[in-house]
N, C-alpha and C positions, 0 to 999 in steps of 0.2 A: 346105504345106511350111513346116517351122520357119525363124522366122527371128533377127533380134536381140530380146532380150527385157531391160530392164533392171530389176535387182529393189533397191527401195528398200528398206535397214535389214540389215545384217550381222550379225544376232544368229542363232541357232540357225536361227531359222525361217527367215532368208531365205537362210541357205549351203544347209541343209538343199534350199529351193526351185532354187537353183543346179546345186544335184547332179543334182538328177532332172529337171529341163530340159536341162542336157547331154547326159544319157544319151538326150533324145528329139531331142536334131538341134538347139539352139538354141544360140546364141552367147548368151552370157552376160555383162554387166556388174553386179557389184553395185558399190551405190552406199552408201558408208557416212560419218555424219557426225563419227563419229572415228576415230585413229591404226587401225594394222593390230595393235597392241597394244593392249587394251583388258580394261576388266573389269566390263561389264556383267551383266545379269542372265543372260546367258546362261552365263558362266564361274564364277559362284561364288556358285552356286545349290546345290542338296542333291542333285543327279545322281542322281534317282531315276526310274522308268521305273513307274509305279503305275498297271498297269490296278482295281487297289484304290480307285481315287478316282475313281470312276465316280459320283457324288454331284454335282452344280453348287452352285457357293459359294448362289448362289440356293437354300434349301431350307426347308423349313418348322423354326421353330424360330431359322432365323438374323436374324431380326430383332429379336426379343425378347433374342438373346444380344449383338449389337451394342449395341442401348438401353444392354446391364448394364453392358459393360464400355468402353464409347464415350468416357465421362468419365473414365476412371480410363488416363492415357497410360502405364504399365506393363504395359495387361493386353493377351492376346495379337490383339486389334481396337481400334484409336482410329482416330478420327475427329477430325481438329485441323479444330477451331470457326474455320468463318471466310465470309463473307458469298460464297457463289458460287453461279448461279444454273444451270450445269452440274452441281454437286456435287448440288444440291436434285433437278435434274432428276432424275440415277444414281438418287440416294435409292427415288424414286418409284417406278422401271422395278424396281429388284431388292425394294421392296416385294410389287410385283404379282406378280414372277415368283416369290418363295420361297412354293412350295404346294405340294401333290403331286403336282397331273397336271402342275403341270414338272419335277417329280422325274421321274414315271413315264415324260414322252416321250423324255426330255435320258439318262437310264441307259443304255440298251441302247445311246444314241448313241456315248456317250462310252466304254461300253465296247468296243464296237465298231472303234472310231478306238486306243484304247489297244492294244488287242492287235496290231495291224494295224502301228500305231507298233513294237510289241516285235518284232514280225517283223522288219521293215525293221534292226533295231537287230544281229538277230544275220544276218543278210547281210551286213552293214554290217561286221562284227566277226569275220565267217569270210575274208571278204577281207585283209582290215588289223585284225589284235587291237590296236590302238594306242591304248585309250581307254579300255582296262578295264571293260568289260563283263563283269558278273558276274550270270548268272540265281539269285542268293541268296535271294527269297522276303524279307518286308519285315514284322515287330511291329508292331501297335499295342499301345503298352503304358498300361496304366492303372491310377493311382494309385489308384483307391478301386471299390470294388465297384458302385457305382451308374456310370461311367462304363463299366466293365467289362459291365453289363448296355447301354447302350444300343449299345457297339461291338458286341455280340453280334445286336443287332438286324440291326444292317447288315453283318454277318457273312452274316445271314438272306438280305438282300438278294442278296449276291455270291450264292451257292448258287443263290437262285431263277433269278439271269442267269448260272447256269453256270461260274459262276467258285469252285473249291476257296476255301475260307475256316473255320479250326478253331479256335474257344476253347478256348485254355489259361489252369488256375490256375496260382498261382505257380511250383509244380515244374515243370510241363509250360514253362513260359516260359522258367525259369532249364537246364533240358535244352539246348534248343537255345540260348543264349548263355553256354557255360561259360566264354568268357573276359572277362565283365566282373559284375560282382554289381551287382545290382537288385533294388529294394525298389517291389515292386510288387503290386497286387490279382490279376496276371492279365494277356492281352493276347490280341491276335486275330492269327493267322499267315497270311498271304496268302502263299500260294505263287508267284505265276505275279509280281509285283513283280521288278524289275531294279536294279543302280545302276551307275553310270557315272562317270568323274572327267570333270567337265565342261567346265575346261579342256585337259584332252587331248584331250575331243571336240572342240573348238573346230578347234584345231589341226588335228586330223587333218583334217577336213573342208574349213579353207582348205588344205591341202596336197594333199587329191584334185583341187578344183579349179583349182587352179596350174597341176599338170599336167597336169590337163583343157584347160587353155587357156582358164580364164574369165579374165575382166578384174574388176578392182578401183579403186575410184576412194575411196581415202580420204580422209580430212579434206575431206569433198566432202558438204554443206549440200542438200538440195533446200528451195530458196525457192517454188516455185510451178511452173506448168504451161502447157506450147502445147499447144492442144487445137485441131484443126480437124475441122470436122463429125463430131461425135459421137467422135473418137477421139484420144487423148493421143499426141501430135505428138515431145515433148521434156519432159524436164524441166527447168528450171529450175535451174542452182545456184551456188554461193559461188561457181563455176570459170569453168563455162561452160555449157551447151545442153547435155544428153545426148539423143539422136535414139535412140528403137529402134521396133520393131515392137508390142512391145506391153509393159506395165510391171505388175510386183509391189508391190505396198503392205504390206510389212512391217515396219512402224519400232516397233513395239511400242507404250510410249505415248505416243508422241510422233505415233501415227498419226491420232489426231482431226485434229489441224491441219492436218495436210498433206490429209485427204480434205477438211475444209471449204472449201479453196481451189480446190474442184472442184464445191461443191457440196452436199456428201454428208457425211451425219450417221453419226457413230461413236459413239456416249455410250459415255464408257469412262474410268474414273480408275485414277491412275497409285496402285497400292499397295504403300509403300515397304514390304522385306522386308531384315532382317538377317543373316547368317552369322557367327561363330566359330569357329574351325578351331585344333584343339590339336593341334601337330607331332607330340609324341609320349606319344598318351596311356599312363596306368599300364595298362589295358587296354580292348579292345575288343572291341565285337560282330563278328559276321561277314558281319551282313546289315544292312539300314536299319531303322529302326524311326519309326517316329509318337508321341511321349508326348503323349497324349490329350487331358487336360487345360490342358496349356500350349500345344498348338497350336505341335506346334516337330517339327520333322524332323532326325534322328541318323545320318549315312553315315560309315561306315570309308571313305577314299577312301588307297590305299597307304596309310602306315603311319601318316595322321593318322586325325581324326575331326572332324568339320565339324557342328555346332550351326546350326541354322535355324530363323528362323521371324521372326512378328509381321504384320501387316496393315497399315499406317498410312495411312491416306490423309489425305494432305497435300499434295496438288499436285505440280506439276514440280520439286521440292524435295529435292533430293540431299542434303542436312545429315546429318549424325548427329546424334543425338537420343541421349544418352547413359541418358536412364532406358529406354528401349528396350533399349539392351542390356543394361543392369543386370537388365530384366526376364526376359532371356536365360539371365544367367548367374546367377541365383538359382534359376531353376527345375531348371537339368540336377540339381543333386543331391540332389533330391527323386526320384528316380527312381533314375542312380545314386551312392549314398551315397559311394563312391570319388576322386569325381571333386569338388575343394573348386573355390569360389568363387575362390580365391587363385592355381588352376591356370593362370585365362586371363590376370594380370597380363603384361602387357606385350602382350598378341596384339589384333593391331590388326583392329577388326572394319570386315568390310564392308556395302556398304548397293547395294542395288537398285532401281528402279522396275520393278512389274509388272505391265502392264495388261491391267484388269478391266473386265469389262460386267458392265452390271446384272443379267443372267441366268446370269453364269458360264461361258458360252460363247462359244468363238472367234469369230471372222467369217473365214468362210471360204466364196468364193464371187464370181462376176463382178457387177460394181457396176455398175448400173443407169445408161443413158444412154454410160456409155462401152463403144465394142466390145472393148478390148487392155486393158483393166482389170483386174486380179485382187487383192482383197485377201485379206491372211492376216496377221492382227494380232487379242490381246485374248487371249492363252491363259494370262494372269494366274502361277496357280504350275506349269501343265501344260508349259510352255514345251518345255523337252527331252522330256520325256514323250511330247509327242506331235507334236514337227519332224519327227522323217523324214516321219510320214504326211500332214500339213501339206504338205512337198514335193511329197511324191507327188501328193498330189490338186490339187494348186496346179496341177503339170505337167501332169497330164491337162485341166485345164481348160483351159490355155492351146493345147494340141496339138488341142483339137476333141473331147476323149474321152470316152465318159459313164461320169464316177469310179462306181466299185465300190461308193462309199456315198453313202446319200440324207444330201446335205448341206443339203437344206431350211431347217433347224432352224439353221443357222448362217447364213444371209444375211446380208449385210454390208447389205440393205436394210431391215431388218424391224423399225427404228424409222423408217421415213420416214412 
């Protein structure tokens, strides 16, 4: 029988977990450590839905490409130089892991969870259209022919796991986006790709739960934990005791700390991510696209366009970094010509943390040694992407149910 369940960290994943615990009989408290207005990674992100990235940051190739551009704090991976023996640790684990058979086992996974995500998204969206959900198919566009051949490769890849994927040259690419001009090699079209305005999702989702009847505890800190015989009693916070039956661990990166004070090993660095959002541009695409080379994500979100991207890790470190965006906003119009550098004067950019394991993959799964434990934290840029299903599977775990997919591969135990 369901009972109270409280789920720490208010971002996608953990309203997302709220939803789909209500729906199974559980009172619901989330517990969040700021305002009920906020603009975290989950709100003004690139509101993309990309069973297309079916790929783990971990991959062969990505460590040789970090080395190149690690020094160079413009390019779309840095790594800010600083004495940490956690950072060294990460290092190590997503050395090991970027190879093929964790390409070959992690793919089907994460394809798997993606689409599954995309489902949940149009249930979600046939109920309450309130978020804009648009099944539009997603670019990747590429600047030079050699880029254009390796995205073709992994065009390869989707096809063999079933997923539609079509190289276009230039015309074929400029066909389908005739309202913005692009100076491009070419691009790869993934059909089955969604996007989403992510603070509407936001929204929408605290407003199912409201009046669903969950509880909300903002500006509500968890400092630590009552654990009696093997099970998490209360949490700990700024306020007071939160007592429930069993508890969610979804604080994004902020979730290492809070799982150490239990015990339990997360290696996971916080990888700050930027956005750009031009109110109203001179023209836009209709769908999202990837420009390849710059490692930057493009969504029409209503009538603006929102610019994404970069990787920084640099700790708990919310700063803006101005040559980060510089590197931002130098690159869009190399791609499209339309769009000047002088466009984004005065648009005030944002900055995220997004947390990353060394392997690329969530932690998703019951934590060892406690019985009411569930973590679901580390889905770095998958965040919305893959929340509803995140829920979903979170709820089953905590109701007794054996989720629909082998979550093996994501243990929240599998650096102990």
């Amino acid at each position: 029988m369901a009972g109270h369940v409280a789920i720490v960290g208010g971002g996608v994943i953990g309203l997302c977990t709220a939803l789909y615990c209500l729906r199974r009989g559980w009172r619901v408290t989330v517990i969040e450590r700021h305002g009920a207005e906020r603009d975290g990674c989950s709100y003004q992100n690139s509101g993309m839905v990309v069973p297309s990235h079916f790929v783990p940051l971990a991959a062969p190739g990505m460590v040789a490409l970090g080395l190149k551009w690690m020094w160079n704090p413009a390019s779309p991976f840095y790594i800010k130089p600083r004495a940490s023996w956690s950072l060294a640790d990460w290092a190590l684990k997503f050395w090991r892991a970027s190879n093929a058979e964790h390409v070959r086992r992690a793919a089907p996974l994460i394809r798997d969870l993606s689409l599954a995500s995309r489902d949940c998204y149009e249930e979600l969206a046939a109920a309450r259209d309130d978020f804009g959900f648009a099944k539009s198919g997603l670019l990747v566009l590429c600047k030079t022919p050699r880029a254009l051949e390796e995205e073709a490769r992994t065009a390869g890849h989707a096809r063999e796991l079933g997923m539609p994927a079509e190289v276009l040259d230039a015309a074929g690419t400029a066909a389908l986006e005739p309202g913005i001009r692009m100076d491009v090699a070419g691009s790869v079209h993934f059909t089955k790709d969604c996007r989403l305005a992510p603070d509407r999702l936001m929204a929408s989702l605290q407003r199912r739960l409201e009046q669903a009847g969950a509880g909300f505890s903002f500006q509500t800190e968890v400092t630590g934990w009552e654990v009696q015989g093997g099970r998490i009693r209360a949490a700990k916070t700024s306020a007071a005791e939160i007592e429930a039956d069993a508890f969610v661990l979804s604080s994004g990166a902020w979730s290492p700390g809070l799982a150490c004070s239990l015990g339990l090993k997360l290696p996971m660095q916080a990888g700050k991510g930027y956005s750009l959002t031009l109110p109203s541009p001179g023209g836009a695409p209709r769908m999202g696209a990837i420009l390849s080379e710059a490692r930057m994500a493009v969504t029409p979100i209503g009538g603006a366009l929102r610019f994404g991207g970069t990787m920084e890790i640099a700790g708990l470190n919310e700063d803006i970094n101005p040559i980060r965006v510089r590197g931002i906003i130098d690159a869009v119009p190399r791609y499209y010509p339309d769009i000047r550098p002088a466009d984004f004067d005065g648009i005030r950019p944002w900055r995220g943390l997004r947390p990353c394991t060394p392997d690329g993959l969530p932690y998703l799964g019951r934590a060892a040694g406690y019985s009411n434990l569930v973590i679901a934290a580390g889905h770095a840029m998958m965040g919305v992407s893959l929340g509803p299903i995140t829920g979903r599977l979170a709820a089953e775990l905590l109701s007794g149910e054996q989720p629909g997919i082998d979550l093996s591969l994501l243990s929240p135990d599998r650096y102990h």
